[in-house]
Every structure is written in C-alpha cells, then in structure tokens.
ZADRENKOL-863667 format. One record per residue (C-alpha): residue number from 1; residue in one letter; x negated, y negated, z. Coordinates in Angstrom, 1 decimal. Layout:
N
   pos   code        x        y        z
   NUM      a        X        Y        Z
...
END
This chain:
449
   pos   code        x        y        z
     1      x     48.5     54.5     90.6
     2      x     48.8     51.8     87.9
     3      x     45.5     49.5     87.0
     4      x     46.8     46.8     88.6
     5      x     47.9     48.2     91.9
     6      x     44.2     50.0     91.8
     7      x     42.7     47.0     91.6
     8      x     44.8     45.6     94.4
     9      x     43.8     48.6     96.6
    10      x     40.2     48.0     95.4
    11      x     39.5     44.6     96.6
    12      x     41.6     44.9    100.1
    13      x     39.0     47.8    100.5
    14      x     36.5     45.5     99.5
    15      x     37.4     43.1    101.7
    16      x     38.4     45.5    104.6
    17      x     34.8     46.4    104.4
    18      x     33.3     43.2    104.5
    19      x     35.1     41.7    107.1
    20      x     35.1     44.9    109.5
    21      x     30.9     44.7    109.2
    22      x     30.5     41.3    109.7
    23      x     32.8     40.3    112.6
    24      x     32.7     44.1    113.8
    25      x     29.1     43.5    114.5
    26      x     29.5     40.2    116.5
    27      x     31.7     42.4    118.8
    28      x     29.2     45.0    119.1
    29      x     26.3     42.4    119.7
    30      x     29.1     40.8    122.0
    31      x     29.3     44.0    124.1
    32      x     25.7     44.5    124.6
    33      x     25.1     41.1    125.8
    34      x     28.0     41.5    128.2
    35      x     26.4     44.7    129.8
    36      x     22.9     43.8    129.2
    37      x     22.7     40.0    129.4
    38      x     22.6     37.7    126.3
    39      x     23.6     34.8    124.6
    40      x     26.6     33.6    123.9
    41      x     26.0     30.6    121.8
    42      x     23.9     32.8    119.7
    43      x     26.5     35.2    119.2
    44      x     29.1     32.7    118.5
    45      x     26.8     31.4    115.8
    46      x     26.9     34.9    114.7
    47      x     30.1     35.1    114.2
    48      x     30.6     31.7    112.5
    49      x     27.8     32.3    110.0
    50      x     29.5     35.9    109.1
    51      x     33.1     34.2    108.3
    52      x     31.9     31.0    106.6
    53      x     30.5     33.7    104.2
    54      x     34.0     35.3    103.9
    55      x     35.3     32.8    101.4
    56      x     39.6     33.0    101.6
    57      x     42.0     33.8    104.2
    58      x     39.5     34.6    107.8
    59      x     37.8     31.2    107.5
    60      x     41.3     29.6    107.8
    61      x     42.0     31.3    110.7
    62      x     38.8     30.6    112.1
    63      x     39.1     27.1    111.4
    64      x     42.6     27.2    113.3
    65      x     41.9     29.0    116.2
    66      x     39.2     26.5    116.9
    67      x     41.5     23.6    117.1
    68      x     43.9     25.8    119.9
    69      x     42.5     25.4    123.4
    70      x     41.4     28.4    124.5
    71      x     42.0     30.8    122.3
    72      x     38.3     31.4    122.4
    73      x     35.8     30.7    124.1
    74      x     33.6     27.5    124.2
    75      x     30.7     28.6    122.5
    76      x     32.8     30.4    119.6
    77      x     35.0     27.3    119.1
    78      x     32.0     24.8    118.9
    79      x     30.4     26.9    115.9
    80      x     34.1     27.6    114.1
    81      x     34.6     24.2    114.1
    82      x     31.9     24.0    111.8
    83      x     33.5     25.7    109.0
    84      x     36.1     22.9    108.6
    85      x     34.0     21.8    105.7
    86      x     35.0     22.2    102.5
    87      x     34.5     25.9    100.5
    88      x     32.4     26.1     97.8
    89      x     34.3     25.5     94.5
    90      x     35.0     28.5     91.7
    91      x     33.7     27.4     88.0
    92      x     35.4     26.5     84.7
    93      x     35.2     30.0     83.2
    94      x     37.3     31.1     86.8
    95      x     39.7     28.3     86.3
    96      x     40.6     28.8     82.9
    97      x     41.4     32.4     83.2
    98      x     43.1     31.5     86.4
    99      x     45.4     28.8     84.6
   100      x     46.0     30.8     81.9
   101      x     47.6     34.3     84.1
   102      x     49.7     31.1     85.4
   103      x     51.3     29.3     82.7
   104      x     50.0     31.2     79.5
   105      x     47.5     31.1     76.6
   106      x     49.0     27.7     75.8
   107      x     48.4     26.0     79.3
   108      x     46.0     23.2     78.0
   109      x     48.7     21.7     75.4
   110      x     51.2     21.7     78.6
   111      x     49.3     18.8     79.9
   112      x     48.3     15.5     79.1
   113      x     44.0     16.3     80.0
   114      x     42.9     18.8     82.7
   115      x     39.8     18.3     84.7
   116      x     38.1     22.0     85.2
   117      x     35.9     20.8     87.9
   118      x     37.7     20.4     91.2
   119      x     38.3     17.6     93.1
   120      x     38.6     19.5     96.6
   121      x     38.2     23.3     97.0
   122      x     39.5     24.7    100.8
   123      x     39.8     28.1    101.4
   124      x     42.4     29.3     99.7
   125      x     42.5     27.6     96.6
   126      x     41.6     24.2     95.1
   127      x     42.4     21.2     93.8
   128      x     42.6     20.0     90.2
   129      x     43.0     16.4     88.6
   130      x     45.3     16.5     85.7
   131      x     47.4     14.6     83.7
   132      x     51.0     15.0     82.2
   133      x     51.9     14.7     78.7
   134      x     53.7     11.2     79.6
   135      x     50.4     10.0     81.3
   136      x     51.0     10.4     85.0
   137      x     48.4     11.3     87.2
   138      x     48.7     15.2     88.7
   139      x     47.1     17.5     91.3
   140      x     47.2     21.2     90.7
   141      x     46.4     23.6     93.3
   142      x     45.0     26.7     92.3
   143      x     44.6     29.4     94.2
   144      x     42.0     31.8     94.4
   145      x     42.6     35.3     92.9
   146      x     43.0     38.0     94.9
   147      x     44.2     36.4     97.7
   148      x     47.2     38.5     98.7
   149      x     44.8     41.3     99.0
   150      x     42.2     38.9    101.1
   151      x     45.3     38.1    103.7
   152      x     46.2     41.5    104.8
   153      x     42.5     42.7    105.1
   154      x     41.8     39.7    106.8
   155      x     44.9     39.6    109.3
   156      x     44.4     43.2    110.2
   157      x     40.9     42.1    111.6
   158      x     42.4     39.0    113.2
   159      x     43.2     41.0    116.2
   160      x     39.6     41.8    117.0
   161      x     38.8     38.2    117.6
   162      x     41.9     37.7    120.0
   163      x     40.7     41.0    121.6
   164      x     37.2     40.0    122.0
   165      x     38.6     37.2    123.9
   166      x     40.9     38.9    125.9
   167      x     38.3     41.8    127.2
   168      x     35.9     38.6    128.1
   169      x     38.4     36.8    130.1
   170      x     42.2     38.0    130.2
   171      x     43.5     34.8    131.7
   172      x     45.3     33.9    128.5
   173      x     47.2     36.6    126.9
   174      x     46.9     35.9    123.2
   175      x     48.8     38.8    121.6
   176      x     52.2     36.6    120.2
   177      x     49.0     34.0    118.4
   178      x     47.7     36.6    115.8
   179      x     51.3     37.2    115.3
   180      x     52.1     33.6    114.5
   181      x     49.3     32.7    112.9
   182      x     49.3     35.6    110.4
   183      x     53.2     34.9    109.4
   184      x     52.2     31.4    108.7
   185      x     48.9     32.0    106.4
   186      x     51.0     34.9    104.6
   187      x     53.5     31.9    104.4
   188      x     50.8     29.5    102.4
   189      x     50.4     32.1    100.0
   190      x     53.8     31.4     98.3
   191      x     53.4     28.0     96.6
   192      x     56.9     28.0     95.6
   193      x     57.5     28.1     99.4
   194      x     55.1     25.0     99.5
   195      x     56.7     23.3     96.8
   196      x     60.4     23.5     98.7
   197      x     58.6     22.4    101.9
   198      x     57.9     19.4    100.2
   199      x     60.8     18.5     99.2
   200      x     62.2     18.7    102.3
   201      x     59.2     16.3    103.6
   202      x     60.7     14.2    101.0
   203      x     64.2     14.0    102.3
   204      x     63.2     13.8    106.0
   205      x     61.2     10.7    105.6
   206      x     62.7      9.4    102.4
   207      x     63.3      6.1    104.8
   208      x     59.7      5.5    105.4
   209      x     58.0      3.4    103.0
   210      x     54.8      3.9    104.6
   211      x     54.7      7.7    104.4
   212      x     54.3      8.8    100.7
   213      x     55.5     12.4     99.8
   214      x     54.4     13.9     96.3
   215      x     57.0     15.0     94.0
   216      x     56.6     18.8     93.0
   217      x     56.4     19.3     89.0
   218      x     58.7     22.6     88.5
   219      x     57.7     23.8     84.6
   220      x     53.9     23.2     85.7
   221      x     54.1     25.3     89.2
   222      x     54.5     29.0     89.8
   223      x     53.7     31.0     92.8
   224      x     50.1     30.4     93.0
   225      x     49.7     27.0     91.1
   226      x     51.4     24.1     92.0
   227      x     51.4     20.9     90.2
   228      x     52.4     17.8     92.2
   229      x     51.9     14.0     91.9
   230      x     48.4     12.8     92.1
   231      x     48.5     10.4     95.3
   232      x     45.8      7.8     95.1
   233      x     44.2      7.1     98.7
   234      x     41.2      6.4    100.5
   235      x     40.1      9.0    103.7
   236      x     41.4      7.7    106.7
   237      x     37.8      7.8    108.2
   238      x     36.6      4.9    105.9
   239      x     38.9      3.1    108.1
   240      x     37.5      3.8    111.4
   241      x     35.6     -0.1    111.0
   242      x     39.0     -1.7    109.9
   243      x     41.2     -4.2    111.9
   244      x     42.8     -3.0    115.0
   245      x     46.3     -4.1    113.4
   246      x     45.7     -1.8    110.0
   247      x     44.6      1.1    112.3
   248      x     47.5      0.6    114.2
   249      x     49.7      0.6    111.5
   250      x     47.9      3.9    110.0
   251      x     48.6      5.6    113.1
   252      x     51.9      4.6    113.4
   253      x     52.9      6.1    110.0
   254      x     50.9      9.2    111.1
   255      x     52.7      9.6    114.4
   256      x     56.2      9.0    112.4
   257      x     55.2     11.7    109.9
   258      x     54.7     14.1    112.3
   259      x     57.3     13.4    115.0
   260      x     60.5     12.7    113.0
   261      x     60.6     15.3    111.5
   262      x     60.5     17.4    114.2
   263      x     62.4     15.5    116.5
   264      x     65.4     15.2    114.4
   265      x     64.7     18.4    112.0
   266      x     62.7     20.9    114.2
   267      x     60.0     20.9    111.4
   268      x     56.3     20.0    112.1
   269      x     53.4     19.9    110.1
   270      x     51.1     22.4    111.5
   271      x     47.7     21.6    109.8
   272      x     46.4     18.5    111.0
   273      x     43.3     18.6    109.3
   274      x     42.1     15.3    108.0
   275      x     41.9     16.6    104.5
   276      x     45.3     16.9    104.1
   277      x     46.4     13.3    104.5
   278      x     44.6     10.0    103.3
   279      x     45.5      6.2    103.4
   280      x     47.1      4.4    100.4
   281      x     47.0      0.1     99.6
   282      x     44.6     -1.4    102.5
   283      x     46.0      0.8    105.0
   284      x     49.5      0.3    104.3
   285      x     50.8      4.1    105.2
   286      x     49.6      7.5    104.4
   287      x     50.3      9.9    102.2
   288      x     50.5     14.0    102.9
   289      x     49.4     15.7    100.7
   290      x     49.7     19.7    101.5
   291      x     52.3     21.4    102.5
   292      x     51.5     24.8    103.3
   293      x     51.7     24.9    106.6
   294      x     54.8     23.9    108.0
   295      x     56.9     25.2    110.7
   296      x     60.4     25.7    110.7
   297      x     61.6     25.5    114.6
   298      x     64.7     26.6    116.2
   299      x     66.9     23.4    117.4
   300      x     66.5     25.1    120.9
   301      x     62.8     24.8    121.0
   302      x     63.4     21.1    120.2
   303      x     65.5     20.8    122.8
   304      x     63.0     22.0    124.7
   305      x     60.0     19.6    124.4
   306      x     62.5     16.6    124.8
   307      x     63.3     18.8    128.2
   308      x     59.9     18.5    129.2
   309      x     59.1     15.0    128.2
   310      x     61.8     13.9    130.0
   311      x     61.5     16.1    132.9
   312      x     57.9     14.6    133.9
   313      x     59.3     11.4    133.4
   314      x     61.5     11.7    135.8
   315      x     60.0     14.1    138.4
   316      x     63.2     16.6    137.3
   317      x     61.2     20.2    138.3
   318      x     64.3     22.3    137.6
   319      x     64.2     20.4    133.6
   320      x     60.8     21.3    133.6
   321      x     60.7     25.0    134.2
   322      x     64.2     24.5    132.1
   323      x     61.9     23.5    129.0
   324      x     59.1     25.8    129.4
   325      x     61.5     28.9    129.2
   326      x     63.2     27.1    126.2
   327      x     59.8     27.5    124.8
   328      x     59.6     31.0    125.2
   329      x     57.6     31.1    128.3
   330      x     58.2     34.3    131.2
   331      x     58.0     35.3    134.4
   332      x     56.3     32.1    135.6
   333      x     55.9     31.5    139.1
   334      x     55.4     28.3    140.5
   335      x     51.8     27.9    140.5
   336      x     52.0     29.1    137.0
   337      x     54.3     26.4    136.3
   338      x     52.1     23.5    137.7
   339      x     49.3     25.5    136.1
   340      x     51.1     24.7    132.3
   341      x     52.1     21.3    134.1
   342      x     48.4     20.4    134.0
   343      x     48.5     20.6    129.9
   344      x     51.7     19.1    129.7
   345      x     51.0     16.0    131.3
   346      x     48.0     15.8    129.2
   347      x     49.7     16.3    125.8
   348      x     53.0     14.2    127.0
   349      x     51.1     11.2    129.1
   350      x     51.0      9.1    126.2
   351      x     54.5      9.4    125.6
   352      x     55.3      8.8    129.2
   353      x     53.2      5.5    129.9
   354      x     55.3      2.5    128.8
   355      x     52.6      0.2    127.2
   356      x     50.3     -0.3    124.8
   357      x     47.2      2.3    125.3
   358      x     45.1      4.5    123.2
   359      x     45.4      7.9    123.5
   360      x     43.7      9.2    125.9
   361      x     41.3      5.8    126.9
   362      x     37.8      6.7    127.3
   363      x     38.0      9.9    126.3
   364      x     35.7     10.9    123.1
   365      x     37.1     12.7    119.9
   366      x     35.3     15.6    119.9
   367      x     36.0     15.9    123.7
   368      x     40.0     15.6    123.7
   369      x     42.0     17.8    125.8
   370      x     38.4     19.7    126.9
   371      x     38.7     18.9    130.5
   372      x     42.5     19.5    130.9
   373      x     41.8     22.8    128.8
   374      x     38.8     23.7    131.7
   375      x     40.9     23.0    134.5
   376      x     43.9     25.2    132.8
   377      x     41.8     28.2    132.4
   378      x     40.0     28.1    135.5
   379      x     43.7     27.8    137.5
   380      x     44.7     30.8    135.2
   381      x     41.8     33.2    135.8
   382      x     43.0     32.6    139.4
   383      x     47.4     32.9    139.1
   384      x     47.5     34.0    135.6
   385      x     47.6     35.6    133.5
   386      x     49.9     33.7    131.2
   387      x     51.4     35.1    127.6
   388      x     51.7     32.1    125.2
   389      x     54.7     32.4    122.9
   390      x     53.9     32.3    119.3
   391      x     55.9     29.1    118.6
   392      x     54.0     27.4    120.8
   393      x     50.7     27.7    118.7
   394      x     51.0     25.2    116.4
   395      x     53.3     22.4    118.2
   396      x     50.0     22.4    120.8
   397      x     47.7     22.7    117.6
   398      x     49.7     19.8    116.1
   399      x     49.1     17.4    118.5
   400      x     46.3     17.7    119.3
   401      x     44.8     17.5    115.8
   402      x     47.2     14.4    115.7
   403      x     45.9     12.9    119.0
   404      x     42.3     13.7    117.3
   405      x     43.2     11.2    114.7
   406      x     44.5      8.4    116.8
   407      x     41.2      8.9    119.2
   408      x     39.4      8.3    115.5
   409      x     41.0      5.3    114.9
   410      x     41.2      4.0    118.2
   411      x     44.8      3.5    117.6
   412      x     46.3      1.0    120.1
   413      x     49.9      1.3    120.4
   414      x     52.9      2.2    122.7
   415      x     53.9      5.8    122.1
   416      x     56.2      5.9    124.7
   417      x     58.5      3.5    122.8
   418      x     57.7      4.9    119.6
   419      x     58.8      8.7    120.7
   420      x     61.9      7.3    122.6
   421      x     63.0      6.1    119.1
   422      x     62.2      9.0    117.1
   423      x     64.1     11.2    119.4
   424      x     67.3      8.5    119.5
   425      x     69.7      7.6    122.2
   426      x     71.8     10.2    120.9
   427      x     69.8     13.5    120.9
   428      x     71.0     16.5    121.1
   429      x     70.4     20.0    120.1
   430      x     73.5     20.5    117.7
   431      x     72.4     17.2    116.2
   432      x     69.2     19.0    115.3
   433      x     70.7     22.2    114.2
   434      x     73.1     20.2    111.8
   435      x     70.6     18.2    110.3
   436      x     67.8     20.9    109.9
   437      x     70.8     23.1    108.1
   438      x     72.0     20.6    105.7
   439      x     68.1     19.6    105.1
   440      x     67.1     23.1    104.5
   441      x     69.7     24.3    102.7
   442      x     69.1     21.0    100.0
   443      x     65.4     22.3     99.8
   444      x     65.8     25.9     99.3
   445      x     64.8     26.8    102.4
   446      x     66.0     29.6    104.9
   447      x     66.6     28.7    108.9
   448      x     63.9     28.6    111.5
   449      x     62.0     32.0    111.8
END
C-alpha cells in the first residue's frame, strides 16, 4: 500500500471510528429509552451535540435531513437544525498548505492579494477573499482535506439515522433518501462539477437582470478549490424591516431563480440555505453564490409536478395519481393518494390561489409545513407505509427552504401568476428534454441521473 493510499485508509478509519461511537451511542441510549422509558429531547440533543463535533460531511447531512419533513423525528430535527451555523474555520498555516497541494509553491504570485482568514467557513470547506492580478474581487472555496475519506465514512453511517427512524415509526420508508442524499454530497465533492453547474446557472437565467451568477475563474480552480467572482451583497435577513415593494421584489428574483430553471431545464437548486444567496444594490435581485448542490431531473419528473399542479387545480384525480407515479411513487391506494394529497396542496396552494398572498398567511417561519407534516404522518402510521422516491428529496426540501424565505420576508405577491409564466403556455416535456440537453451539453454536463 503506497503512503498516500495509507493515509487515505487511515483517516476513513479514523473517521469510521468517530462517527460509529458517537451517533452509535445515541442509538443505543435510543433503545434503552424505548424499552425502559426516556427522553427523547435529550437524546436528540445527544445526537446533535455528537455531529456538530464531527466537523465535514455528517453535519451536512444532518443539517439536510432536518429541513425534510419527517425524515426524523420532531425532537431530532429541532436540535439538527441547530447545526445550521456556520463551522469553525481552519487557520493560515492549514490554508497555505492547502493552497499550495492546489495550484503549487507559486500560488501567492497567481493572485492579485489573498486573505488567509476566511470570510465564511461551512462544512466542507470555506471561503476565501482574494483578488486577481487585474484587480477584480474573487472568492475561493477551499475545501477541507481529507474530505473524500470523511464522505464515505460518513455515508456508510448515514443509514443508522434513517434506521433509527424507521424502527421508531415505519410509516415513512426512508431507504431511496440515504441513497439520494449520499450521491448528491459525494456530488459537492467535485468542484469542477460545481464550477460547470454554474455555468449552466449562468446560461439558464442569463435573461434575468436581477439574478446575478458568478463567473468561474478556470487557471485558479481545480477539483477542490474553486475561484469565482466575489459577489458583493448584503444577507437577505437585514432586509426583513425593508419596504414591502423591495421584499417583494427580492422574493420574486428568488422564486425565479429557483423555478425557471427547473421548469424549463429540470434543474433545481437543492440547498436553500440562506447562506448561499444574499441581496445586491437596495434589494434590487440576488445573487447565488454556491453551486454544489444542484439537481439534474429527468424532463419526465418535470412533467410531473406541472401534472400535479395542474391536476389540483382542476379537480383532474386521474392527472393527479398520473403525476405522483411520474414522480416515482408505487403501489399507492387511494387513501394513500389523498394521504400525499394533504402535502401537495400544502406545497402547491400558493401556486393555485390567484391573487396576491403571502405564503402561507399566518403561518410562522419556523413552523411552516409542521402541521401538514403532523397530519401526513399521523394518516400514514394508519394507511401507510409509503416509500418516498429519492428524487423527490430535494424538490420537497427545495421548497420548502424557499417558502421559508418568502415567510421571512413576508413576501406579498401572486405566485399563481408567477408559476403560470415560468412554466409557459407552451409546456411540454420534449420542450424540457431539448432545452436541458442543449444546456447541459454547453456546460459540460452529463443528463439527469
């Protein structure tokens, strides 16, 4: 076994030790209190306290799974969410050793100044303020070391969680999640993936002047540093006290961001957190800045979610069930189907009320989607239970997270009109094939998957 490859094998056993301990004895504290009586908010603060210490790959996931409904329980969600604050940054010494495996001895004369303190850190890497030789303003994403290694120890754990939650309460079926979720997190690994998914954010809305798309800077990225254009914005949260009109217009560039794309592409962004998009001029648009987690749909799946949207709309049951097995979904009776009808109507009933609303009206952010999610699981532990396809995850995570944002803002707007635009008179789901083919194919990119 070569050195390298060693040391590969050494910190994945590292890792595999780590991780199996600390979440490993969550589940074992989880059992007992099943058999013997216990609590479950303490355990669930167990288990958050044992990843947030896990710096890389496992507190991601955590921090997703707690923005699915259900994927976990209550108590377990409450505490991950927690951990959607920012990592603790590496130091100079780790970033100029980490720069220099990247681009070479040489890598400070490749730029115009380099700032070695980091101006966000997440957990997988962080973010660097830099300059180019010409004077432009960059942002270079570093990622941690080892983090290849951290991924596959991490992911082969994964499954505990979903199967702590599946022995509690099997009315969900999570097995196709831990699937999808670990193919997109080994996905964010690949920054030159990141870098083409860019790109083809910046052909898809290269008609929107109020949605700003860095450009990628090639000679200055590799596979695990990626050097884009520094996009000057304030957090979208300083707005929250603005003018209804500029929070309206915030929101609509948000909902345009997300929904073109993948009504006319099949491509959504699925990491809505807040930290990857922030507000540019005095709320003029936004700009989006990370691109490592984006899914690549089939144009069937599309088709699909215009199916459904259209189906409640008009009352069409046979579009409905249509949709839902467009989407993946089997087997469903029909109490299962006005079980997932329950959710639907919740995530579409924006879309489908012609006039100018918030979101969900009354309803507060942290609580969004909670009581639709109750009465879904309670139905479900009575008709279920219910496998959720894997490409399901994160169009559900995505708008929700998105919805979360509009709730934020208090955006007041009608989103009925503004989705029966973005999907066009015209749609169809050879229109979407065509376009996501020539779109992918000028990015680099391979076909849904």
């Amino acid at each position: 076994m070569r050195d390298d490859e060693a040391n590969r094998f050494t910190a994945r056993a590292a890792r595999y030790a780590r991780v199996g301990v600390n979440v490993g004895g969550v589940a074992a504290r989880l059992a007992a209190g099943r058999i013997f009586g216990g609590n479950g908010a303490d355990n669930a603060a167990s288990l958050a306290a044992a990843l947030g210490s896990l710096k890389g790959p496992l507190m991601k996931v955590a921090q997703l799974i707690s923005t699915i409904p259900e994927a976990l329980p209550p108590h377990y969600v409450e505490e991950l969410q927690k951990l959607q604050s920012e990592a603790p940054p590496m130091g100079a010494a780790f970033v100029k050793r980490r720069m220099q495996a990247e681009l070479g001895a040489d890598w400070r004369e490749r730029f115009g100044s380099f700032d070695l303190a980091p101006a966000a850190a997440a957990s997988l890497g962080q973010v660097h303020r830099a300059t180019a030789k010409d004077g432009r303003a960059l942002a270079c994403k570093l990622q941690y070391p080892d983090m290849a290694s951290a991924v596959e120890a991490d992911l082969a754990q994964l499954e505990m969680l979903f199967a702590i939650h599946r022995r509690m309460d099997p009315a969900i079926d999570t097995s196709e999640m831990a699937q999808e979720v670990g193919a997109r997190i080994r996905e964010e690994l690949d920054y030159r993936r990141e870098a083409k998914h860019a790109a083809l954010y910046g052909l898809m809305l290269a008609d929107r002047g109020d949605v700003r798309v860095p450009g990628v800077v090639s000679d200055l990225s590799t596979g695990r540093l990626l050097t884009m254009d520094w996009l000057e914005g304030a957090r979208l949260l300083t707005f929250k006290t603005a003018d209804q009109e500029t929070r309206n217009r915030i929101c609509n560039a948000m909902f345009h961001a997300w929904w073109l794309p993948y009504s006319r592409y099949g491509v959504i962004h699925g990491d809505p957190h807040l930290g990857n998009y922030n507000a540019f001029g005095a709320g003029d648009g936004i700009n989006l800045l990370d691109y490592g987690c984006v899914r690549i749909f089939p144009a069937s799946f599309v088709g699909g979610g215009v199916d459904l949207y259209r189906g409640l709309l008009h009352g069409d049951a046979a579009r409905i069930v249509h949709a839902y097995e467009s989407w993946g979904f089997r087997s469903l009776s029909k109490d299962l189907i006005e079980v997932l009808n329950i959710w639907a109507r919740f995530i579409y009933g924006p879309l489908l009320d012609d006039r100018v609303r918030s979101i969900a009206d009354g309803v507060e952010p942290g609580k969004y989607g909670r009581r639709e999610a109750f009465l879904v699981h309670k139905a479900l532990k009575e008709k279920g239970p219910v496998k959720v396809p894997r490409e399901f995850v994160f169009m559900d995570r995505a708008a929700i997270g998105l919805g979360g944002v509009f709730l934020h803002l208090d955006a007041r707007l009608n989103f009925h009109r503004l989705f029966e635009a973005a999907i066009g008179d015209g749609f169809s789901v050879a229109g979407v094939a065509e376009r996501q083919s020539a779109a992918l194919a000028q990015a680099g990119l391979s076909a849904a998957g």
